[in-house]
N, C-alpha and C positions, 0 to 999 in steps of 0.2 A: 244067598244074597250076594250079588253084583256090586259096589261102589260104581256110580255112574258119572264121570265128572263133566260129561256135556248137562248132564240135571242141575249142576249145581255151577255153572256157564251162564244156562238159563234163567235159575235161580237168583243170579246177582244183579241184576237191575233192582228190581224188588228188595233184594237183599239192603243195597242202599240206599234206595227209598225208608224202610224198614227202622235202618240203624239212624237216621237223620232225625225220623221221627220221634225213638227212643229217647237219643242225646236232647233234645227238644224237649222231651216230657220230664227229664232228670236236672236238667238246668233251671227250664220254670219251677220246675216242684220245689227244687231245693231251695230258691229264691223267697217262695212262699212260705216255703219251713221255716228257716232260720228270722225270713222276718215276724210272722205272726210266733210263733214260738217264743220271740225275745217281747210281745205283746204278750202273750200269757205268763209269762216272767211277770213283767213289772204287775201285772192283774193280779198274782197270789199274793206280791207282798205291798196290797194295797193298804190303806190304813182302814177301810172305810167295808165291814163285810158285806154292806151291796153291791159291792164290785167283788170282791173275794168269792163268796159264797156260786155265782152263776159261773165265776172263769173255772173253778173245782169241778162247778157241775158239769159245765160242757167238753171240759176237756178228759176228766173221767169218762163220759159217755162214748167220744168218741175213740177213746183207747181201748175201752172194754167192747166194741163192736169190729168185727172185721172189716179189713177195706175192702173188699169185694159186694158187703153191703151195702157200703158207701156208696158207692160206685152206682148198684143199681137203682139206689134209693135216689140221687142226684141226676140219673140218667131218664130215670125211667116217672118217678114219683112227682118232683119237681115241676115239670112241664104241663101236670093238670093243673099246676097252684100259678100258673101263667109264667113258669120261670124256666126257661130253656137256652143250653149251652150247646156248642158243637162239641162232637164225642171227644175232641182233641184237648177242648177247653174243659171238658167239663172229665174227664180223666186226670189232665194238671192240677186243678183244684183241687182233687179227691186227694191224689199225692199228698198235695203242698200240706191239705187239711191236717190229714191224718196223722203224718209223721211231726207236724208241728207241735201237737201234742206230747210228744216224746223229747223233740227239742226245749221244749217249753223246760223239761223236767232237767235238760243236761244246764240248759242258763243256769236254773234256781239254782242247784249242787254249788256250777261256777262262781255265782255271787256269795253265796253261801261262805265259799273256802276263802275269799279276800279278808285278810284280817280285821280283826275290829280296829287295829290303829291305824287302817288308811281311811276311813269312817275320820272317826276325829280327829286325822291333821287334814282332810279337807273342810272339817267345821272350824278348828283353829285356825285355819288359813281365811277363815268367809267366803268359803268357795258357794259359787249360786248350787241348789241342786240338780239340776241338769247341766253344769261344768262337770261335778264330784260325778256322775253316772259316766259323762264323754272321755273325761282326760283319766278318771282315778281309777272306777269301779269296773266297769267294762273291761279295757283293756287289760286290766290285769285276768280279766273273768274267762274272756274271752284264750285266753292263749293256756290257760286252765284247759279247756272245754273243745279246741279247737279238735284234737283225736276224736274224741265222741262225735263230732256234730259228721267229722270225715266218715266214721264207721255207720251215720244213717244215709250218708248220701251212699253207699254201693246197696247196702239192704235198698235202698228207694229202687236203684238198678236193678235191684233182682226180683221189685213187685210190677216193675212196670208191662211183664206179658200178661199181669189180672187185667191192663184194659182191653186184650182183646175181647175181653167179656162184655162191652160196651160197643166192638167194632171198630177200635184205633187201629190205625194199620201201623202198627211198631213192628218188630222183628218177630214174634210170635203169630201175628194176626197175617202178616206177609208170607211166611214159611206156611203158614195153611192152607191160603189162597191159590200158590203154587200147588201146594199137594195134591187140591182139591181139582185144581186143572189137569196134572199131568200123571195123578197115581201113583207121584214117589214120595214117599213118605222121610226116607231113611235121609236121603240127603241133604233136603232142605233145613231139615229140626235136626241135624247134627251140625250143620254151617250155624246156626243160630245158637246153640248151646254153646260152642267153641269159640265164638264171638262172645259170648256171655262174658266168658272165664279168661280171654284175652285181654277184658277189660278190666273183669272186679278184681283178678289177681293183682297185675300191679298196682291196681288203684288203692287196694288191700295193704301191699308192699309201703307204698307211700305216705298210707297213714301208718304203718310203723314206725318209718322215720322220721315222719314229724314226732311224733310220741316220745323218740329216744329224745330227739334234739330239744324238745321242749319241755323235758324233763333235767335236765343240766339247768 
């Protein structure tokens, strides 16, 4: 085996296209995450089990199913029920969906661990209850939880070559396209795995240090 670096010359137009599209799918999705996630937070600790009981349900369902089924169930399934995404939108979603579920799990923990006495010196103060959630509950929840929420957003990084299984042209679906034109294999999917690891390792690194520092 040769290393050929006019293949991987070639390769980098694509290559950029690829990585814009990744960054794109990991920005949306997280967006998606942490929002709907802090939604199926406040759903578990509703007072009222008709709201309880279906937020358990759906977000058990989708944690206990792979995202890869998502993926085609939403891609593929969908568009006879008259509902249809571009592969790009409807990969984001899948993301955002899926892992929301897990964010869902890292809030409750966060809320969870805030004392019972910051509870009632925001009822002894008559704080409204959506002041006690913004100013009291949250942010302490939140700075709890923030390592967790860092350590789904690189996992999110490192599901995002399942869309080429949908046909998103991100880094993995790019590196094939190449292959598939020019019959190198080795150096397109080794530029794409090293880019991989350029990214999650620091990004790895960084949620360490929040973790020390927010643990002081």
């Amino acid at each position: 085996m040769n290393w050929d670096w006019s293949a991987v010359a070639d390769f980098m137009p694509r290559f950029w296209d690829g990585l814009l599209v990744t960054l794109q799918v990991l920005v949306l999705g997280s967006l998606i995450s942490f929002t709907l996630g802090l939604v199926w937070a406040f759903g578990f600790r509703a007072r009222s089990r008709i709201v309880r009981w279906p937020v358990h349900a759906v977000t058990e369902f989708v944690r206990t199913t792979p995202l890869l089924v998502q993926l085609f169930f939403l891609f593929f399934v969908l568009p006879e029920w008259g509902v249809q995404f571009s592969a790009l939108t409807t990969g984001t979603l899948a993301i955002g969906l899926h892992y929301s579920t897990y964010t869902a799990q890292v809030y409750r923990a966060g809320i969870d661990a805030v004392p019972a006495g910051q509870w009632e010196a925001a009822t002894a103060l008559s704080l409204p209850r959506h002041r006690t959630w913004v100013t009291v509950i949250l942010p302490q929840a939140v700075r709890r939880i923030a390592p967790a929420l860092g350590n789904y957003v690189i996992a999110m990084l490192k599901d995002t070559p399942l869309l080429a299984g949908i046909s998103v042209l991100e880094l993995l679906q790019q590196s094939r396209l190449e292959s598939a034109a020019t019959f190198q294999y080795t150096e397109p999917l080794t530029v794409v795995g090293v880019a991989f690891v350029l990214i999650a390792y620091p990004a790895s690194l960084l949620v360490r240090t929040l973790e020390r520092r927010l643990a002081h």
